[in-house]
C-alpha positions, 0 to 999 in steps of 0.5 A: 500500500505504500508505492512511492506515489503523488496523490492526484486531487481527487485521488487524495479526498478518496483515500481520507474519505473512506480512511475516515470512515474506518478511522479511530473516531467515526468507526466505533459509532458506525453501527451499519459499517461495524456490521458489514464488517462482521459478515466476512472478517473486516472486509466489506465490498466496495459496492457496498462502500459506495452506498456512502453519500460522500464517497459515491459524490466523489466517485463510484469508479471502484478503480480511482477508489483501489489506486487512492488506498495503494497511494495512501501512506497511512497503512490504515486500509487494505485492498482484497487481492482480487481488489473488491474488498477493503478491511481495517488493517488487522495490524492497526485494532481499534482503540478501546473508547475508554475513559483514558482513550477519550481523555487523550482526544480531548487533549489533543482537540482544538475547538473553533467558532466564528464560521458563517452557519452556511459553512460546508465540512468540505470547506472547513477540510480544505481551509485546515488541509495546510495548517496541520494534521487534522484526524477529525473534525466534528461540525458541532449542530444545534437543536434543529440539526444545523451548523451552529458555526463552531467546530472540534477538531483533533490533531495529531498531540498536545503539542500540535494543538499548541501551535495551532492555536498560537497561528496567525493564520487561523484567526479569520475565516472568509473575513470573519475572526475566530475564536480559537481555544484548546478543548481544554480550555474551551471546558474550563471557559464554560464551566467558568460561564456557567457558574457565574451565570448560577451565581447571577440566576442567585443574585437576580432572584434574591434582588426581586425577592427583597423587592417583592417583599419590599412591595408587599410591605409597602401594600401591607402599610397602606392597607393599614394606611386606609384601615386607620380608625376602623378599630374598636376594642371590648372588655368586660365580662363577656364569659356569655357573649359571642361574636353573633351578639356583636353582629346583632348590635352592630348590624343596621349601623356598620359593616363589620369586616374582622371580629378578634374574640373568643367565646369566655374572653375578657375582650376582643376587637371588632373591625369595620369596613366604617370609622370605628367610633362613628359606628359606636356612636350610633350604635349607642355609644359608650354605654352601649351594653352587649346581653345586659353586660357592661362593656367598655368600648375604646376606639385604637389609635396610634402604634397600638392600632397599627400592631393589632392591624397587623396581627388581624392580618396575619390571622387572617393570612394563617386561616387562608394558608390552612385553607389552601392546605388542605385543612378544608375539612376542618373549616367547619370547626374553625368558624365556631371557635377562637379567632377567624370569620366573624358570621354567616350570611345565611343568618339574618342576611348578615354579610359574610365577614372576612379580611381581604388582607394583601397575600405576600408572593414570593417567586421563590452543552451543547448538542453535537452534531457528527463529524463528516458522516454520511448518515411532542386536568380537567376537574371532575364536576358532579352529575347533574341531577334531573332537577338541575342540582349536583347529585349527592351534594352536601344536604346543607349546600341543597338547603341553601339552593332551596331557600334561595341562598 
């Protein structure tokens, strides 16, 4: 194979087409090669091998393909006697593709960006063909299977990777400049990016965390803003009052928004949607009594009004956070003792008293392609009865569609 032979143009691309086929770097993943190759001891037909898109563009002249290998220096190939088949040569075995074969092509990898996305591998080939031994060139592919304008290529060494990367002459292609790094350092200048790109993900989302909080605080306080003077405290002795008495009182008088008493305590707060002492005043004012009782009636003001605003909204965040917890079936319970929702609206047309309090939200490599081969709830809702209404829903939810509720 090695006759003392000038390559003619053509003759030169057979021999470096069908050597990378059978090459260290494209045969280990050629499935349909590796194949062939299994049928009869390495060899495969040269029919067959003109079933590769490549090579047959080049030429299907089984002829210029013999004479290109028995030119080629490289002692990869060999040509049947009868000269329709060529093998791998058995004196040149396939490398193990393990981690110490794949860590030393890594080191002797350049990688290359700056080419127009029009690019062809052929004329990468060509450009490169004066500027050093290249063994493989991979024409990296983004997500749609196109040229994403960078490639890996491996050279012969280290040391060859050294002193392509320090050319002059590989700084510009077509006009465009090129980045041109080591595979080495190419991996450490991502690693580089992508941690400082973690690093600045963390910062952006602390930054509009604290702004979040920053906002919800300042909604909060304006809320308290609107809400000043609408605070009246009880006390006195209270053991059998409830807060339905207190609606009872209040009710053609002021709207009442939150009430903060437990049945048997010495007091409490009432919050109206209304000036507080307005609604007093008309209520019967500071001798209003509640079932006989005396009461002493204070209207909040200053630092004092403004923590127990806050605490009613906290209270009121813990009722909707147990709710959205799923401690749905205890809702039932929860209204009939300590602090929460202050009546019902199916009792004597009262409204139905809650707090809309501010609810703080918190928002708490590469796709390779090959080198030069040829080769994409909805919620159940309940039967409806003949008569329009939900089957088996609760017998109080059809009280209240009965009564017009």
């Amino acid at each position: 194979m090695a006759e003392e032979q000038e390559f003619s143009p053509l003759e030169k691309k057979v021999a470096e087409q069908i050597e990378y086929y059978f090459g260290d770097h494209n045969l280990p993943r050629d499935k349909f090669l590796k194949e062939q190759m299994q049928l009869d001891d390495g060899w495969v037909t040269l029919e067959t091998m003109l079933k590769f898109n490549r090579l047959k563009n080049l030429t299907s002249d089984t002829a210029i393909i013999v004479k290109s290998l028995q030119k080629s220096k490289t002692g990869l190939l060999e040509v049947s006697e009868d000269q329709t088949k060529i093998r791998r040569c058995p004196t040149k075995p396939l490398p193990e593709h393990d981690e110490e074969f794949r860590d030393a092509v890594k080191h002797k990898s350049i990688y290359m960006k700056g080419f127009p996305l029009e690019t062809t591998l052929d004329e990468v080939k060509e450009w490169l063909a004066d500027k050093g031994s290249v063994e493989n060139i991979q024409m990296r592919k983004g997500p749609q299977k196109t040229f994403k304008g960078s490639i890996f290529a491996v050279l012969e060494s280290e040391d060859a990777v050294k002193t392509f990367v320090a050319r002059d002459d590989v700084k510009q292609f077509k006009g465009n400049d090129m980045i041109v790094l080591s595979k080495d350092d190419y991996i450490t200048k991502k690693i580089n990016e992508r941690k400082q790109n973690r690093a600045e993900a963390k910062a952006k989302a602390r930054s509009e965390k604290e702004e979040h909080q920053k906002q919800a605080e300042e909604e909060e306080m304006k809320s308290l803003d609107d809400q000043r003077g609408c605070l009246l405290k009880f006390s006195g002795d209270l053991e059998q009052v409830s807060r339905e008495d207190f609606h009872e009182i209040f009710s053609e008088h002021a709207q009442i928004k939150w009430i903060d008493f437990t049945r048997g305590a010495k007091e409490g707060t009432i919050l109206f949607r209304s000036n507080a002492k307005e609604a007093l005043e008309a209520a019967g004012g500071a001798e209003l009594k509640v079932k006989d009782k005396e009461v002493k009636w204070e209207v909040l003001e200053g630092d004092v009004e403004m923590e127990t605003l806050k605490k009613i909204i906290e209270s009121q965040q813990e009722s909707i956070n147990k709710r959205k917890g799923g401690r749905g079936g205890h809702r039932g319970r929860d209204r009939g003792r300590g602090r929460g929702r202050g009546g019902r609206r199916d009792r004597g047309g009262r409204d139905n008293v809650h707090f809309q309090g501010k609810k703080t939200k918190f928002d708490s490599d590469d796709e390779d392609g090959g080198g030069d081969h040829d080769e994409p709830a909805v919620p159940k809702k309940r039967a409806l009865e003949s008569n329009g209404k939900e089957a088996d829903a609760p017998a109080s939810k059809q009280a209240k569609e009965e009564n017009g509720s």
